[in-house]
C-alpha beads as a LAMMPS data file, in Angstrom:
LAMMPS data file: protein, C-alpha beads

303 atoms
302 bonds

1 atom types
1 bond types

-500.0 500.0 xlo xhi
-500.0 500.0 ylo yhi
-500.0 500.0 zlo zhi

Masses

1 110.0

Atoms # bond

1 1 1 183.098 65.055 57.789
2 1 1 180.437 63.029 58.954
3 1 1 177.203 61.809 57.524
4 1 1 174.445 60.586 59.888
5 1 1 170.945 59.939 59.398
6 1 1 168.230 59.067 62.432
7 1 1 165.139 58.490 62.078
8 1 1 162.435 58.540 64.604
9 1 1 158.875 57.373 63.805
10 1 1 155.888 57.239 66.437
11 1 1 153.420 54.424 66.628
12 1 1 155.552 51.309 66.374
13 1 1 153.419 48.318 68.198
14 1 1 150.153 48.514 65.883
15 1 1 148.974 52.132 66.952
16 1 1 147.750 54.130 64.443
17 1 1 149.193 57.370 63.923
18 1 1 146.124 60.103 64.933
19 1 1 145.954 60.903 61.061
20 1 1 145.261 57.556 59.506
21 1 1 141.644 55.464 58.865
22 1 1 141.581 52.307 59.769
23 1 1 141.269 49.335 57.347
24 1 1 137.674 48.924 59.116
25 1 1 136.372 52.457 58.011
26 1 1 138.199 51.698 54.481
27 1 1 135.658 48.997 54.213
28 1 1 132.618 50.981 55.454
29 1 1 134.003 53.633 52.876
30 1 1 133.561 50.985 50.103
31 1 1 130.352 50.003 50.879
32 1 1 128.917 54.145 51.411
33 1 1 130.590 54.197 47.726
34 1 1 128.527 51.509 46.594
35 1 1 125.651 52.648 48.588
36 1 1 125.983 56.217 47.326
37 1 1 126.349 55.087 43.583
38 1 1 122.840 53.221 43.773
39 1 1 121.380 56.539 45.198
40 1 1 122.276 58.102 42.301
41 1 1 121.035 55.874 39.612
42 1 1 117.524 56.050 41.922
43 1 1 117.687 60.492 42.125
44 1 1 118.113 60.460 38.372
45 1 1 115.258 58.252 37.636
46 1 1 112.847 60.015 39.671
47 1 1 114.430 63.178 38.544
48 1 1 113.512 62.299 35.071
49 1 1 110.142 60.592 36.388
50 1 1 109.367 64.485 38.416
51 1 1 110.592 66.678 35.866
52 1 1 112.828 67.520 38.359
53 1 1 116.174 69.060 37.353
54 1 1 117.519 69.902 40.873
55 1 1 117.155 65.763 41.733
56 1 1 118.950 65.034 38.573
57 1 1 121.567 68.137 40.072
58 1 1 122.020 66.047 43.037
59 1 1 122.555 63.161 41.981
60 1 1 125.244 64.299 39.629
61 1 1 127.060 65.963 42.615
62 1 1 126.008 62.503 44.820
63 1 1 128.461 60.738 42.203
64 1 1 131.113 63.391 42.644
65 1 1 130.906 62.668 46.439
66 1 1 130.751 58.676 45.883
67 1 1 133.774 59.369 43.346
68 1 1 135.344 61.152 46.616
69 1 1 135.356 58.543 48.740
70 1 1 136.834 56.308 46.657
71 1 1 139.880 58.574 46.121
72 1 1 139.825 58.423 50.070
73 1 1 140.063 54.884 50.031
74 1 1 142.601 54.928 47.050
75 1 1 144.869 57.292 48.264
76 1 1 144.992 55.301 51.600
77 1 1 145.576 52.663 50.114
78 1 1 148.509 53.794 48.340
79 1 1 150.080 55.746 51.176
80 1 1 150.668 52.180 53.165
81 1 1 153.045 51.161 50.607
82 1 1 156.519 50.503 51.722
83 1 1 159.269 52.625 50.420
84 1 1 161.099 51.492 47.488
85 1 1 164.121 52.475 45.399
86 1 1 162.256 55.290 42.944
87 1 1 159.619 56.780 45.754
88 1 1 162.112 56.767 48.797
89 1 1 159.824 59.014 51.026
90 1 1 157.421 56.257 49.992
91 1 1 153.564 56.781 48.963
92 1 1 152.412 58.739 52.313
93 1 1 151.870 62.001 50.230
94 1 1 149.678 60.145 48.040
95 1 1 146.656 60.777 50.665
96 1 1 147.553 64.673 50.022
97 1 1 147.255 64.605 46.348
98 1 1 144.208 62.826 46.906
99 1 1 142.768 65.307 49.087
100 1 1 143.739 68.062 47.062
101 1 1 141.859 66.108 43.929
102 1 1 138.983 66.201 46.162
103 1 1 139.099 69.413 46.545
104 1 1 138.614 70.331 43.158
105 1 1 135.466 68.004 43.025
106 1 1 133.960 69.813 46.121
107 1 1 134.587 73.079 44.163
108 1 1 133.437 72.222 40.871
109 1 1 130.227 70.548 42.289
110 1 1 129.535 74.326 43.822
111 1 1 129.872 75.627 40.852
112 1 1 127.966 73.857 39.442
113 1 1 125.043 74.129 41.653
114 1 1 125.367 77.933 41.433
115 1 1 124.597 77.569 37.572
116 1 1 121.711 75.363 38.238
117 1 1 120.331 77.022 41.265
118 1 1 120.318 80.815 39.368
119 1 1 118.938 78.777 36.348
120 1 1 116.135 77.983 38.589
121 1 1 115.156 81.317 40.215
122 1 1 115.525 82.855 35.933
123 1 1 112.812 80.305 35.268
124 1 1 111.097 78.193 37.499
125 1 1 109.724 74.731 36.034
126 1 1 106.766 72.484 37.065
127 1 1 107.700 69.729 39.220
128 1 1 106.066 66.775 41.018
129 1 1 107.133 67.485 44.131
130 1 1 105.737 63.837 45.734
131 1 1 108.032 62.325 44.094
132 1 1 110.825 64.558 45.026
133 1 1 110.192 64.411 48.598
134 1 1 110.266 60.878 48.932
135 1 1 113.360 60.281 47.163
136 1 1 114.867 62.862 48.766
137 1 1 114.175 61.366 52.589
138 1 1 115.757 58.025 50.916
139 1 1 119.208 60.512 50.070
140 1 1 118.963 62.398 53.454
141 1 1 119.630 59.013 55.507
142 1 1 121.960 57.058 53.049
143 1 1 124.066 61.320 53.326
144 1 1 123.878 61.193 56.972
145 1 1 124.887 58.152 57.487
146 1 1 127.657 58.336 55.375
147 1 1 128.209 61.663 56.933
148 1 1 128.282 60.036 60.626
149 1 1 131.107 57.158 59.100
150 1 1 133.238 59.319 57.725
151 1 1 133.393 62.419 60.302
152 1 1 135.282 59.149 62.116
153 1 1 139.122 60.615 61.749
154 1 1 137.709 63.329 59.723
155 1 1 139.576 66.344 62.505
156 1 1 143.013 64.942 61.673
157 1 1 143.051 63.391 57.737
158 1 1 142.161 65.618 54.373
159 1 1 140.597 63.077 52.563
160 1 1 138.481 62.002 55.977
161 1 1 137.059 65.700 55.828
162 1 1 136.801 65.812 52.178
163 1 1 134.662 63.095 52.298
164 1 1 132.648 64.332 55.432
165 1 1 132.447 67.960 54.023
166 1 1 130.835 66.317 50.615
167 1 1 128.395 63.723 52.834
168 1 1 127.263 66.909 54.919
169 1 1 127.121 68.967 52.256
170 1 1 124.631 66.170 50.272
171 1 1 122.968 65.568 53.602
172 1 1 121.646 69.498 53.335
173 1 1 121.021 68.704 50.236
174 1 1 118.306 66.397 50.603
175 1 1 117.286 68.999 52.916
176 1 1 116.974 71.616 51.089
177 1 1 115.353 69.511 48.032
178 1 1 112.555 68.136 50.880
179 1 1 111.752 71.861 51.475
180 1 1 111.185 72.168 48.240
181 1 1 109.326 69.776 47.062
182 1 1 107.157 70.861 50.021
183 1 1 106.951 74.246 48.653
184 1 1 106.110 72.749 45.471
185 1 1 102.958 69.579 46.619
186 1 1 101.278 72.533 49.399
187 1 1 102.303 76.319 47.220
188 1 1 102.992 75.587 44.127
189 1 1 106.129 77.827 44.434
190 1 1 109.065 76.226 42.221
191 1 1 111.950 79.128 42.868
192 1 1 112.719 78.039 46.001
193 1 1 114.546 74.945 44.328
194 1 1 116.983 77.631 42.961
195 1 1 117.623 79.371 46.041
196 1 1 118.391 76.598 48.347
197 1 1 120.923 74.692 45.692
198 1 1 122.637 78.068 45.740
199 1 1 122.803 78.152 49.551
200 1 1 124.429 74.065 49.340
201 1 1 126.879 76.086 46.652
202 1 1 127.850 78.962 48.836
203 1 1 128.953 76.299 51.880
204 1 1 130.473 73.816 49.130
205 1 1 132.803 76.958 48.037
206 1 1 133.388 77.992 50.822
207 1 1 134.703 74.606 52.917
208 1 1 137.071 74.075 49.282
209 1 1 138.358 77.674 49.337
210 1 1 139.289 77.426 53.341
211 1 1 140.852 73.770 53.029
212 1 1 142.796 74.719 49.866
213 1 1 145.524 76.290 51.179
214 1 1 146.803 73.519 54.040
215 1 1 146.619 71.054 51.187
216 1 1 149.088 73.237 49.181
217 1 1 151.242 74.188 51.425
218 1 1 151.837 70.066 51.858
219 1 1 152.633 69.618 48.503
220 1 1 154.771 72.768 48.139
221 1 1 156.769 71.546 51.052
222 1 1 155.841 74.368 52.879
223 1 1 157.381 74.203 56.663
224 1 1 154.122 73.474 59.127
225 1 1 152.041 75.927 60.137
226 1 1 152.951 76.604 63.984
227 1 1 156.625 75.462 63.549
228 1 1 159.195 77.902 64.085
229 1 1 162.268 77.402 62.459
230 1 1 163.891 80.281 64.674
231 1 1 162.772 77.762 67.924
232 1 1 164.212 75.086 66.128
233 1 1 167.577 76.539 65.223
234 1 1 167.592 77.997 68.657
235 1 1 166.754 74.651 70.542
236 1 1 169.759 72.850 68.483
237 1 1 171.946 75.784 69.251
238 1 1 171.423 74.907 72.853
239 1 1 172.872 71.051 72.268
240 1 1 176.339 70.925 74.426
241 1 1 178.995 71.070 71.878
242 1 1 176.926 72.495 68.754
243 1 1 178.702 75.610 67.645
244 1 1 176.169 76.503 64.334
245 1 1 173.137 75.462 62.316
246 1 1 172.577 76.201 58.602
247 1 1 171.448 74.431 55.204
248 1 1 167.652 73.769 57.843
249 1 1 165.003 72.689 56.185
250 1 1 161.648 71.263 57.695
251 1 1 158.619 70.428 55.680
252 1 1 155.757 67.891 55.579
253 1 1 155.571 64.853 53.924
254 1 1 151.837 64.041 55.164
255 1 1 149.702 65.439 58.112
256 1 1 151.001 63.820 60.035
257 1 1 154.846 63.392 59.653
258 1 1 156.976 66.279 59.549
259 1 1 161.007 65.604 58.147
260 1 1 163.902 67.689 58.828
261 1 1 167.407 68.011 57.212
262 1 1 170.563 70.698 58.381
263 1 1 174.175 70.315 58.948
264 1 1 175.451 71.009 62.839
265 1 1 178.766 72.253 63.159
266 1 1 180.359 70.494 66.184
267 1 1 183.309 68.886 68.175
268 1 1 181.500 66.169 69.524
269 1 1 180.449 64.243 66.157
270 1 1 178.183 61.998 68.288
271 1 1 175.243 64.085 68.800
272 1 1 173.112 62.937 66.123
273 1 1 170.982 60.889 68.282
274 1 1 170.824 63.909 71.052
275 1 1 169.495 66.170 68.204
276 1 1 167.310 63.711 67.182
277 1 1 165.560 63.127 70.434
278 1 1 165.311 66.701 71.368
279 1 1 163.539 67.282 67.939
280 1 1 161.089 64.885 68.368
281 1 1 160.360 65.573 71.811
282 1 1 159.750 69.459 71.105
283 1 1 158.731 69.604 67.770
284 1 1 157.048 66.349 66.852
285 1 1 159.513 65.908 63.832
286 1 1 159.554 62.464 63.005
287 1 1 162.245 62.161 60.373
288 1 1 165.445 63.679 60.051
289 1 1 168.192 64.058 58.505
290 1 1 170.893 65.519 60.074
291 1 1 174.685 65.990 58.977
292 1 1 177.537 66.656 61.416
293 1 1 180.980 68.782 60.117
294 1 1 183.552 69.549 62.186
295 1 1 185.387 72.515 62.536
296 1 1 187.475 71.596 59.886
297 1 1 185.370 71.100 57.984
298 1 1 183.316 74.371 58.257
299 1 1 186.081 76.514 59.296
300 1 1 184.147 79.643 57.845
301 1 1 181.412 79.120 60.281
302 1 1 183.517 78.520 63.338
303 1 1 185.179 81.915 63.208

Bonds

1 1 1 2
2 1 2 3
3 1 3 4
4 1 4 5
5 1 5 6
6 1 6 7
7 1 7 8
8 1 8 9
9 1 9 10
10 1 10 11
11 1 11 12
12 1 12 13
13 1 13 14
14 1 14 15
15 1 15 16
16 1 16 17
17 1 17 18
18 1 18 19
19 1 19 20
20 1 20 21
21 1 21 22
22 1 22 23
23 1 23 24
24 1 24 25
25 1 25 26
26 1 26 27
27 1 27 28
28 1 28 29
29 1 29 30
30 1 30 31
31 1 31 32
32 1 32 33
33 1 33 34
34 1 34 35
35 1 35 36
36 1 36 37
37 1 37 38
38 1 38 39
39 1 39 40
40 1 40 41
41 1 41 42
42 1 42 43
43 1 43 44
44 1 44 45
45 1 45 46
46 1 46 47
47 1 47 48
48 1 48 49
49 1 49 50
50 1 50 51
51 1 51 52
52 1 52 53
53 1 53 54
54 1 54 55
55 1 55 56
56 1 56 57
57 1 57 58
58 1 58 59
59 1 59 60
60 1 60 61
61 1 61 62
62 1 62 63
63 1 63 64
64 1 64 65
65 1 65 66
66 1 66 67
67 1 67 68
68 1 68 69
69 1 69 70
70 1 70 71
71 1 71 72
72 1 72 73
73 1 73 74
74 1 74 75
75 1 75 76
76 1 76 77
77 1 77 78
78 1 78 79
79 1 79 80
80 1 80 81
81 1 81 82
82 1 82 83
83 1 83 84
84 1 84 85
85 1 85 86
86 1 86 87
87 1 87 88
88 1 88 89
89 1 89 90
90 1 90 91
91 1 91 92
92 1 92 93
93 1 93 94
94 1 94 95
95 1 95 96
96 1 96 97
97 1 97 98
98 1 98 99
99 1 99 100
100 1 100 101
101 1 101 102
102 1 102 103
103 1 103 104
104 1 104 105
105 1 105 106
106 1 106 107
107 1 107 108
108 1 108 109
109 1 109 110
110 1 110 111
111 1 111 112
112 1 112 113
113 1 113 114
114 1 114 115
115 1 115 116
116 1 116 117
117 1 117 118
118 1 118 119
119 1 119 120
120 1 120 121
121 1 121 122
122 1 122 123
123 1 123 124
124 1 124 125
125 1 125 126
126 1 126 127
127 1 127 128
128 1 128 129
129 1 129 130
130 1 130 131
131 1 131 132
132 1 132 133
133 1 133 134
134 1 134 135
135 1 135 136
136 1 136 137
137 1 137 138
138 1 138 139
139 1 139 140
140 1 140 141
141 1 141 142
142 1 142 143
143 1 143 144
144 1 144 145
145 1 145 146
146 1 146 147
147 1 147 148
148 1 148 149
149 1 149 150
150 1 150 151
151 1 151 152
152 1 152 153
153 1 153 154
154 1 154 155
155 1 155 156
156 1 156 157
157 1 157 158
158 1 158 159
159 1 159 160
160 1 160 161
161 1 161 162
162 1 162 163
163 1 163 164
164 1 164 165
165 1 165 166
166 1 166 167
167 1 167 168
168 1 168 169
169 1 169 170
170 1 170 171
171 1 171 172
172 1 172 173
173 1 173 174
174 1 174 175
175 1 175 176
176 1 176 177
177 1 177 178
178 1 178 179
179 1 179 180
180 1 180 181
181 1 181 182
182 1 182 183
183 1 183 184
184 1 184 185
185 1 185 186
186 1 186 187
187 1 187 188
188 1 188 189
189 1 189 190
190 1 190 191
191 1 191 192
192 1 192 193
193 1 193 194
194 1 194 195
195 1 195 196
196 1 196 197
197 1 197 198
198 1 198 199
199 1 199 200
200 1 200 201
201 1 201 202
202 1 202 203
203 1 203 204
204 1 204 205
205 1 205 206
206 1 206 207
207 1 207 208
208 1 208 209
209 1 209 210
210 1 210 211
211 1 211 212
212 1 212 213
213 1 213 214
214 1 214 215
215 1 215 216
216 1 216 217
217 1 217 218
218 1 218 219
219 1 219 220
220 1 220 221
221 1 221 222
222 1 222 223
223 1 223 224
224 1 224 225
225 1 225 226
226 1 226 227
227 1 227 228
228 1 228 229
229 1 229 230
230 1 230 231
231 1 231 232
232 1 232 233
233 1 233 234
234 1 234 235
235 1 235 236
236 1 236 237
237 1 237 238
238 1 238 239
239 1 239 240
240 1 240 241
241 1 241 242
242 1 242 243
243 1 243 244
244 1 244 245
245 1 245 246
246 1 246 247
247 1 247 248
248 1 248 249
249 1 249 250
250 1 250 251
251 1 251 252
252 1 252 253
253 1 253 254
254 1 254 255
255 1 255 256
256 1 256 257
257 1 257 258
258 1 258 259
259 1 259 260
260 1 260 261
261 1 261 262
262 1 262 263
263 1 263 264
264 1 264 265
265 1 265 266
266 1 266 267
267 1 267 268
268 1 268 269
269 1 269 270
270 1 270 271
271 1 271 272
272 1 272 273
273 1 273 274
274 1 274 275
275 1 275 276
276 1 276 277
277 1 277 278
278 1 278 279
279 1 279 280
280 1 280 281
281 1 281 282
282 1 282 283
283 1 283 284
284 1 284 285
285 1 285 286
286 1 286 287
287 1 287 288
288 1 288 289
289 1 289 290
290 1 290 291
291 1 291 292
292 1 292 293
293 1 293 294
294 1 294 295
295 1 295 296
296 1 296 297
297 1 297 298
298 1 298 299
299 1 299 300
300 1 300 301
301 1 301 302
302 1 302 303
């Protein structure tokens, strides 16, 4: 019996794979956290200044967003560590978990604004809505332009739309709190301050719920969605010289890069690399693991 391993990555010769920030958006990231944290030390003062607890509400979900992004920039962090002899897969799956912590955050900040924003429409409190609007133009530029850095890789990496998800959702935010306050300096109406935190809630839920299960699936080392393991059993199958396929697994370490391990029964104990190549080329696996027995070896399967 023969053991061999192969392992095929793309991006050698500085490219990026399609799923990764770049150390220049890791530093814009640290400044929007920065940037982000100062907004919310200025929403809770004139929060307390207005009488205003929706601004005070924001701001307490602004942090949970700053607190996002630096788990984005963590977890990225992280995940560039080499390999070593305890985390042999290395650190990549570290941007999952950080994702998935994310996650959470985005949920529990909806939930939170669902309390709040019924709390509001129960009983509707005086506000001075000046001071609300301004303050709240001030968060709807720092959000979208936080927003507009992040949405940068944001179609291929969790913690990219994490972060994106939690800018857009602030940037509505603001919004919604401008309307307010509007409703508040020319009506007098306060319950609208309720309903349009529970609106932010009801997309904040919703983008969590729908992202949840991709993230899971990762760390459950679920095989890919759109990779069928019949096609890939097939396709090997097809290999001159490979007689059977069994013990197949294929799962995800990241996004990104998908690993593969099975034993080939076969005469020809040199067709590792030919395996390798074809499962890269059709399947975009990146890593794998593949072990070769002969017919000795596996006479049960050879019958």
């Amino acid at each position: 019996m023969e053991h061999q391993h192969s392992e095929h990555q793309h991006g050698h010769g500085g490219h990026h794979h399609h799923g990764e920030i770049s150390e220049k958006t890791v530093k814009y990231l640290l400044i929007s956290f920065i940037i982000n944290m100062l907004l919310s030390v200025v929403e809770i003062v004139g929060g307390i200044i207005a009488g205003s607890v929706s601004l005070i509400g924001d701001a307490l979900h602004n942090t949970s967003d700053a607190f996002s992004i630096l788990i984005a920039v963590i977890a990225f962090k992280i995940g560039r560590k080499k390999a070593d002899h305890k985390y042999t897969y290395g650190f990549k799956r570290a941007e999952i978990i950080g994702g998935f912590v994310n996650l959470i955050l985005l949920f529990i900040s909806g939930v939170y604004l669902i309390v709040e924003g019924i709390g509001r429409l129960i009983s509707p409190e005086p506000i001075e809505g000046g001071i609300i609007i301004w303050v709240s133009v001030l968060a709807l530029i720092i959000d979208a332009a936080t927003a507009k850095l992040s949405h940068h890789g944001s179609e291929h990496n969790t913690n990219m739309r994490m972060v994106f998800l939690h800018n857009l959702a602030d940037a509505l935010g603001s919004v919604g709190v401008i309307i307010s306050g509007l409703f508040v300096v020319c009506l007098n109406i306060y319950w609208i301050d309720g309903l349009v935190a529970l609106m932010i809630a009801a997309y904040m839920i919703y983008q969590s719920v729908l992202s949840f299960p991709k993230v899971v699936n990762i760390l459950m080392n679920a095989a890919p969605d759109g990779l069928d393991l019949a096609a890939v059993e097939k396709a090997l199958l097809k290999i001159d010289g490979v007689r059977d396929v069994h013990h197949l697994h294929v799962w995800s370490v990241n996004e990104n890069d998908v690993s593969l391990e099975c034993h080939i029964v076969a005469d020809n104990l040199e067709l590792v690399q030919t395996a390798a190549k074809l499962l890269n080329k059709e399947f975009g696996i990146t890593h794998c693991n593949i072990q070769i027995e002969s017919c000795a070896d596996c006479a049960d399967c050879c019958l």
